[in-house]
C-alpha positions as a Python dict, from the first residue, in 0.01 Angstrom:
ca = {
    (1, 'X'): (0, 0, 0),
    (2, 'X'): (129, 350, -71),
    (3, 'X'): (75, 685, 80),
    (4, 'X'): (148, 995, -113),
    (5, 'X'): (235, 1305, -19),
    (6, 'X'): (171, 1573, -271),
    (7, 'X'): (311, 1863, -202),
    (8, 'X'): (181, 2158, -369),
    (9, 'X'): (376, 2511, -398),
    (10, 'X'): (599, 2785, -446),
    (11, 'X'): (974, 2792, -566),
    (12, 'X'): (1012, 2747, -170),
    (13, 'X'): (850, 2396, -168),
    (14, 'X'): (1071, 2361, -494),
    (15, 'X'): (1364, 2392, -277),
    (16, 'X'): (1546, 2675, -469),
    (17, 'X'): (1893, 2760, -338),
    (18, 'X'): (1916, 2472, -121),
    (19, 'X'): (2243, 2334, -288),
    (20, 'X'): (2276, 2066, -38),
    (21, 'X'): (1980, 1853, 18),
    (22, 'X'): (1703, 1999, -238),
    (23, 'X'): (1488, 2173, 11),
    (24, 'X'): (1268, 2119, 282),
    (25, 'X'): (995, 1923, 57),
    (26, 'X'): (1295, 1678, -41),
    (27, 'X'): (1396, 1644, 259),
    (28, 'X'): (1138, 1492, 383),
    (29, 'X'): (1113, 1265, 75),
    (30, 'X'): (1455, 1164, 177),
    (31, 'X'): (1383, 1073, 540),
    (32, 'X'): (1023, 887, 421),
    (33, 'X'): (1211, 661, 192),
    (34, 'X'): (1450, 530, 477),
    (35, 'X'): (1370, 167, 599),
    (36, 'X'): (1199, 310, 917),
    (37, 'X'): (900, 413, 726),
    (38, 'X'): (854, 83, 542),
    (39, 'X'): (574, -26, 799),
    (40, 'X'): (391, -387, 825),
    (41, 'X'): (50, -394, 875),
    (42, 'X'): (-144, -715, 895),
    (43, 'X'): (-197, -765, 551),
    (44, 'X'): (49, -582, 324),
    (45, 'X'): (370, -326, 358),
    (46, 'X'): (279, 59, 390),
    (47, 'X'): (548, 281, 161),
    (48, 'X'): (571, 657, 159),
    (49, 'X'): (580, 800, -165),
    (50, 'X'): (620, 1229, -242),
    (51, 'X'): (580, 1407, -519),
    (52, 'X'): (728, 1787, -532),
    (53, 'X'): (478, 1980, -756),
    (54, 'X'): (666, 2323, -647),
    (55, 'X'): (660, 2551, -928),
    (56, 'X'): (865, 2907, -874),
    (57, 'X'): (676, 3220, -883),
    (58, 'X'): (324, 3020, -841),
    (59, 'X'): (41, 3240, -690),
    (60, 'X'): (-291, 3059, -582),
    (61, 'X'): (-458, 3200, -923),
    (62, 'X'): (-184, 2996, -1072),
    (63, 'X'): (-205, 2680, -927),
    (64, 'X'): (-604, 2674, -929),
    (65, 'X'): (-495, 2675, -1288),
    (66, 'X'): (-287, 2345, -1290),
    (67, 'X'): (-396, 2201, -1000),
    (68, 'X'): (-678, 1926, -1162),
    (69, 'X'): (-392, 1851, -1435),
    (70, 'X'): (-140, 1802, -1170),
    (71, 'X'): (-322, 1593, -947),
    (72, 'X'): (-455, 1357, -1183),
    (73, 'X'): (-136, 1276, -1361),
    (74, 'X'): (-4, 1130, -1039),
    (75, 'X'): (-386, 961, -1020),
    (76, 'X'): (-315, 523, -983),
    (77, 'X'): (-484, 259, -877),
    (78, 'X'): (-293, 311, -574),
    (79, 'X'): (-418, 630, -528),
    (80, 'X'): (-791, 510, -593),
    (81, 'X'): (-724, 262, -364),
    (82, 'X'): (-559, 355, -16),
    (83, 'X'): (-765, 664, 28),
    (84, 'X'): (-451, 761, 238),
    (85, 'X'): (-319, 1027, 42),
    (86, 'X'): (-200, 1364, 180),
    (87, 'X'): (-222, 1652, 0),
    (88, 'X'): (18, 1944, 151),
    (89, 'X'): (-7, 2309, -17),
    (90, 'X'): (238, 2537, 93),
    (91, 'X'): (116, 2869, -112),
    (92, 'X'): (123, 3202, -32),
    (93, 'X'): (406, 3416, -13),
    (94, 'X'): (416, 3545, -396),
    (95, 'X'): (6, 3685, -348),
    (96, 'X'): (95, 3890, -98),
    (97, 'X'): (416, 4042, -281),
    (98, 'X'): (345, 4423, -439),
    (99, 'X'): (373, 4404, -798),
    (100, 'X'): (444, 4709, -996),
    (101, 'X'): (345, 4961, -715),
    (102, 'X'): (349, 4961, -358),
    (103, 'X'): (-27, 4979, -330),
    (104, 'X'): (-83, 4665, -556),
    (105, 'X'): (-54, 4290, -460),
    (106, 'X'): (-50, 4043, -687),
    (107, 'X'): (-380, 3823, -548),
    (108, 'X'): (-588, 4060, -350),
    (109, 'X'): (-699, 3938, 33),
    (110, 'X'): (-1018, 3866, -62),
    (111, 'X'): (-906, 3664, -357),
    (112, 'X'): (-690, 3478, -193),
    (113, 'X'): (-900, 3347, 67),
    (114, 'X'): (-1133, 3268, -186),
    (115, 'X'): (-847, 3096, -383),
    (116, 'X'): (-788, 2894, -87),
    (117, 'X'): (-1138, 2756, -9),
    (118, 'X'): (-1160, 2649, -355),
    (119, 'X'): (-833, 2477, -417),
    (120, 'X'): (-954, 2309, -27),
    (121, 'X'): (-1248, 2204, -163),
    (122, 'X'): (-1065, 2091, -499),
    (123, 'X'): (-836, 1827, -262),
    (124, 'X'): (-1091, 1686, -81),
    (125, 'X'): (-1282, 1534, -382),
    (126, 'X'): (-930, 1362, -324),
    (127, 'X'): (-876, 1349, 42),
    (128, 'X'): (-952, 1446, 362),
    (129, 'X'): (-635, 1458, 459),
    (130, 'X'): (-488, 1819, 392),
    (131, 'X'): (-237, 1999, 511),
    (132, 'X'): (-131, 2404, 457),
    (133, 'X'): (199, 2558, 497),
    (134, 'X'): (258, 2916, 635),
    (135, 'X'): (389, 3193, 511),
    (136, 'X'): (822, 3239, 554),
    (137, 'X'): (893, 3598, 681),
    (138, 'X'): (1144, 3835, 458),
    (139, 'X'): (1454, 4006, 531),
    (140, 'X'): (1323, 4355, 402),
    (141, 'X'): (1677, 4481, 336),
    (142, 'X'): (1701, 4274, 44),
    (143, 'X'): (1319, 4235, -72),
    (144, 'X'): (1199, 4609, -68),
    (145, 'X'): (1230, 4559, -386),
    (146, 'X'): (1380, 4229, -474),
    (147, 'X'): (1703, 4218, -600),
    (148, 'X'): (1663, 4049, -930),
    (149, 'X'): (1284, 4285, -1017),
    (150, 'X'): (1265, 4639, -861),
    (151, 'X'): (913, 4619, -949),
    (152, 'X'): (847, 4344, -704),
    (153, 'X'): (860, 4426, -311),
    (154, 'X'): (802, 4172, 3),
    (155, 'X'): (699, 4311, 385),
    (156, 'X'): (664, 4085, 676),
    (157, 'X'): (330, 4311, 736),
    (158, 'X'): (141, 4202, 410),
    (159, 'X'): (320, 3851, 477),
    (160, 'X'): (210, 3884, 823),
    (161, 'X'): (-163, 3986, 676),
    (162, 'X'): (-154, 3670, 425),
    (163, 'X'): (-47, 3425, 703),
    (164, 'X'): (-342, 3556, 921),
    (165, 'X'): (-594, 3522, 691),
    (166, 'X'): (-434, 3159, 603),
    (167, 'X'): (-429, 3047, 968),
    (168, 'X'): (-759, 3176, 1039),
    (169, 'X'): (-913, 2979, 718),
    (170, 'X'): (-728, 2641, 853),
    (171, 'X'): (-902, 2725, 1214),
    (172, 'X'): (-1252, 2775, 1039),
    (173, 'X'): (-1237, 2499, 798),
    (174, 'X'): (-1112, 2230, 1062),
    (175, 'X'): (-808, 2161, 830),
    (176, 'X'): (-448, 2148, 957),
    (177, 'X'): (-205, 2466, 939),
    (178, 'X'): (186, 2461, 1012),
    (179, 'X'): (302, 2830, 1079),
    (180, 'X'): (656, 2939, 998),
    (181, 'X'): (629, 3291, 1044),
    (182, 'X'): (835, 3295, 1332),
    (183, 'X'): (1075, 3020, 1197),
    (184, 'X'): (1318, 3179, 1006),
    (185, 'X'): (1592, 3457, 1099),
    (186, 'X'): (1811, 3641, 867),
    (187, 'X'): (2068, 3389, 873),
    (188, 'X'): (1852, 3184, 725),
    (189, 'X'): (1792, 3378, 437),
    (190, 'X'): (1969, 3360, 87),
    (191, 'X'): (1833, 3637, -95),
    (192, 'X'): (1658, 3783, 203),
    (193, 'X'): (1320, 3589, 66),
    (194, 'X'): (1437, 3181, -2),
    (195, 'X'): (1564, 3012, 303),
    (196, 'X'): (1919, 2876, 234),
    (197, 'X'): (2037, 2521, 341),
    (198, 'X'): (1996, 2601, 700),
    (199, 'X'): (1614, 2768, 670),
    (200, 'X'): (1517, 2448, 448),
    (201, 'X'): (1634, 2238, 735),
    (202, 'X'): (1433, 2423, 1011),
    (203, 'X'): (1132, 2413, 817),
    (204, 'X'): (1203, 2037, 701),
    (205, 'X'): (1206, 1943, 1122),
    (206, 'X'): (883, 2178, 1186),
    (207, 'X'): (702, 1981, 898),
    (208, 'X'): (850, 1607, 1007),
    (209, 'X'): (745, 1661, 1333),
    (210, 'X'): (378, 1811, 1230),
    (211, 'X'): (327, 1540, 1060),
    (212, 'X'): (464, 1271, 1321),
    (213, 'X'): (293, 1467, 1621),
    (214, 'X'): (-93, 1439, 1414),
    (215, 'X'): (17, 1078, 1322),
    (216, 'X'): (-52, 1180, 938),
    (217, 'X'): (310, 965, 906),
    (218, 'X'): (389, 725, 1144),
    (219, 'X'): (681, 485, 1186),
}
C-alpha cells in the first residue's frame, strides 16, 4: 500500500537555493524513503511516496490553474485505492508580494481566501487529509524591492496579513495549518526571501514533526 504526499507550492517547496539537500519538501522525501518508514501492517507493507509539484513564482490563481492537471497525472490505482493520500499546499508568499506599485498585490486578500477555499475544496474530492503551509517571513533589506525585479517588493506586514488570513481559514475549515512565520531569521535567508540550506532544514524538522505529532506519518 502507498501513501502519497503531494506537495503543492511555491519555488520554496521547490527547494530553490538549497544546494545541499534539495529543500525542505525533499527532505522529507529523503527521510520517508528510509527503511523506518517501510511499515507492516497485517496484511500488506505501507510505503511513503512524495511528489514535489513546487513551481517558482506560483500564486494561488496559478495553481487553481494546474492544480486538476497536476493531481490527476499522479492519479493510480494506488491512489484510488488507499484513500490515504495527503495533499500538503504550501502557497502564499508570492500573493501577498506588491507588484508594480506599492499599493498593488498580486492576489488581493479577498481573492486569496477565496483561492484557498476552492483549491480546499478541490483536494478533498481527493482526500480528507490536507495539510497548509505558512507563510516564511522576509529580510526587508534585500526584498523592498527584490534584488533580481525592482518592481516586485516583500513586507513581513502584508506577509504577516496573508499568514493571518491563512491560519484563520485552517481554524474555520477544521483543516491542519503549520506556521513558519516565526521560523526563520536572517541567517537563514539567501536572498533575504528563499531560506538557504539552513532555513530548508528548520522548516524540514517543523514539517516532520507536524506530521509525526498528528500521526498523518507514522513509523
Amino acid at each position: 500500500m502507498f501513501i502519497h504526499l503531494i506537495i503543492f507550492g511555491d519555488s520554496i517547496a521547490l527547494g530553490a537555493w538549497d544546494q545541499k539537500h534539495g529543500g525542505w519538501a525533499n527532505r522529507l522525501k529523503t527521510y520517508l524513503y528510509s527503511d523506518d518508514f517501510r511499515i507492516k501492517t497485517k496484511d500488506d507493507f505501507i510505503f511513503y511516496s512524495t511528489y514535489n509539484l513546487g513551481v517558482g513564482g506560483t500564486t494561488t490563481n496559478d495553481l487553481l490553474g494546474r492544480f486538476n492537471n497536476e493531481i490527476q497525472e499522479r492519479e493510480s490505482n494506488d491512489f484510488e485505492r488507499t484513500h490515504h493520500d495527503i495533499i500538503i499546499f504550501a502557497i502564499g508568499s508570492n500573493d501577498c508580494q506588491y507588484s508594480s506599485s506599492k499599493e498593488n498585490t498580486k492576489v488581493e486578500p479577498n481573492d486569496f481566501e477565496r483561492n484557498l477555499n476552492i483549491l480546499l475544496n478541490k483536494a478533498h474530492k481527493y482526500t480528507k487529509k490536507v495539510l497548509f503551509i505558512g507563510i516564511t517571513k522576509v529580510d526587508e533589506s534585500k526584498t523592498y524591492p527584490i534584488s533580481w525585479d525592482e518592481n516586485i517588493y516583500c513586507t513581513n506586514k502584508n506577509i504577516q496579513q496573508y499568514n493571518k488570513i491563512l491560519k484563520d481559514f485552517c481554524r474555520d475549515k477544521n483543516v491542519l495549518f503549520v506556521d513558519v512565520f516565526d521560523l526563520l531569521d536572517k541567517r537563514d535567508l539567501i536572498d533575504g526571501l528563499h531560506p538557504n540550506s539552513q532555513g530548508h532544514q528548520k522548516m524540514f524538522k517543523r514539517v516532520r514533526d507536524f506530521l509525526l505529532e498528528n500521526k498523518l506519518v507514522e513509523k
